[in-house]
FIKOLMAR-393079 format. One record per residue (C-alpha): x, y, z. Coordinates in pm, whole numbers, padded with zeros to 5 digits, always signed. Last residue first. Example, Ala and Ser with C-alpha at 12.3 -4.5 7.8 and 13.67 -1.06 7.14 Angstrom:
<rs>
+01367-00106+00714
+01230-00450+00780
</rs>
This chain:
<rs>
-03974+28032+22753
-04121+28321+22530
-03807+28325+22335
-03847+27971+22271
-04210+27982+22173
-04098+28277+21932
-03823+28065+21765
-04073+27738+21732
-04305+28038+21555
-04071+28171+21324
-03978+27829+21270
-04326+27682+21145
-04346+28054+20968
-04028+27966+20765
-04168+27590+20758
-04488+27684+20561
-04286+27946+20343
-04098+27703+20236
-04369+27393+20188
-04582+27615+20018
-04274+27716+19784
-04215+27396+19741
-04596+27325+19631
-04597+27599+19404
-04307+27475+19198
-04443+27122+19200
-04780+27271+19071
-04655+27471+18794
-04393+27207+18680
-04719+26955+18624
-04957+27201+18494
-04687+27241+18253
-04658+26896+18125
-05024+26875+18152
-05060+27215+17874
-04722+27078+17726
-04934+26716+17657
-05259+26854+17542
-05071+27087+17274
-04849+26778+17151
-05200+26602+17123
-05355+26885+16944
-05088+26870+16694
-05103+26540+16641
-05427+26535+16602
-05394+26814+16293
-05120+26589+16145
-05376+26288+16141
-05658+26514+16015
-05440+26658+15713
-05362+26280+15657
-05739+26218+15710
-05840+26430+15441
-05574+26349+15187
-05657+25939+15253
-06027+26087+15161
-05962+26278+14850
-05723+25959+14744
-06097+25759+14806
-06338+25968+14645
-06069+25971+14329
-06044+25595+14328
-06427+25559+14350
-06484+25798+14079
-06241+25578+13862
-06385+25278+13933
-06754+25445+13881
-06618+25577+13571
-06477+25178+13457
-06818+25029+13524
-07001+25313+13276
-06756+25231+13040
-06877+24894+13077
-07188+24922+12978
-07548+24983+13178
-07626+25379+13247
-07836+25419+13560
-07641+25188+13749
-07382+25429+13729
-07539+25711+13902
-07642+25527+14205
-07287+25393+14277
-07116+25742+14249
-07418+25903+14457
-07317+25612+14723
-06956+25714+14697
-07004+26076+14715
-07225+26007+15082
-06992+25776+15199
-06720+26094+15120
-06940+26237+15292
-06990+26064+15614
-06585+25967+15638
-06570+26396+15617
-06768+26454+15876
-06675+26182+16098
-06342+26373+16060
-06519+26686+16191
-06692+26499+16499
-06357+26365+16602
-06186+26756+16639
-06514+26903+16780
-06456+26603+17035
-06085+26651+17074
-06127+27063+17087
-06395+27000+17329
-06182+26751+17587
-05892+27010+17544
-06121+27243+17672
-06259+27020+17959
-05861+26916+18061
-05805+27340+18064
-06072+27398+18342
-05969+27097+18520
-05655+27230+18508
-05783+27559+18637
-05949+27427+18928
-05656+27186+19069
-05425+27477+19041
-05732+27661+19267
-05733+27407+19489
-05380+27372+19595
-05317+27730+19608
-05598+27796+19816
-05484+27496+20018
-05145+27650+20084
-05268+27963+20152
-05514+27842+20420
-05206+27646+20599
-05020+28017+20531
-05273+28180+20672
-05346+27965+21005
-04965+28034+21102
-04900+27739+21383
-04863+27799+21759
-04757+27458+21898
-04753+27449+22323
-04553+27136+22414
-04689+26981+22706
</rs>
């Protein structure tokens, strides 16, 4: 029988490694997850109140009757909504920018990990060698 003697800190290494790569990206993944929440709960924001405009708009013309009045609400309402198509441009460009930020902080969880498992795997089979070297000394 073959008598193995394998390096019990560099296994434990390897798995500290493992774990603790595995802890910070799930550390990063929940504040990404708050920045798109915060990020979704601010353009609800601004769809509420620009509701909000538009129904003071449509409550303030019925209280004068002509068609002037008709032609200010029209107008209001175009202005409520080019405020709002401004709004959720600067929204768009601000998820996009959030997205490209989620994507390089996975992208580089992604590198970071690879490169730490090779060099678990190196240093895994130096000491698998050191030890298959020793064994043969000893015999």
């Amino acid at each position: 029988m073959t008598d193995r003697t394998y390096d019990m800190n560099a296994w434990l290494e390897t798995y500290k490694d493992a774990f603790g790569s595995f802890a910070k990206v799930q550390q990063d993944g929940f504040k990404i997850f708050e920045r798109f929440a915060r990020f979704h709960y601010s353009v609800a924001g601004d769809v509420l109140e620009t509701g909000l405009a538009q129904a003071r708009a449509t409550f303030g013309a019925r209280a004068a009757v002509g068609t002037q009045a008709v032609a200010d609400l029209l107008q209001k309402q175009a202005e409520l909504g080019t405020q709002l198509s401004e709004k959720l441009r600067s929204r768009a460009q601000e998820f996009s920018a959030l997205a490209a930020e989620a994507q390089e902080s996975v992208g580089s969880f992604a590198s970071e990990a690879a490169r730490r498992a090779s060099e678990a795997a190196n240093r895994v089979g130096e000491a698998a060698s050191r030890a298959s070297g020793a064994a043969k000394k000893a015999a």
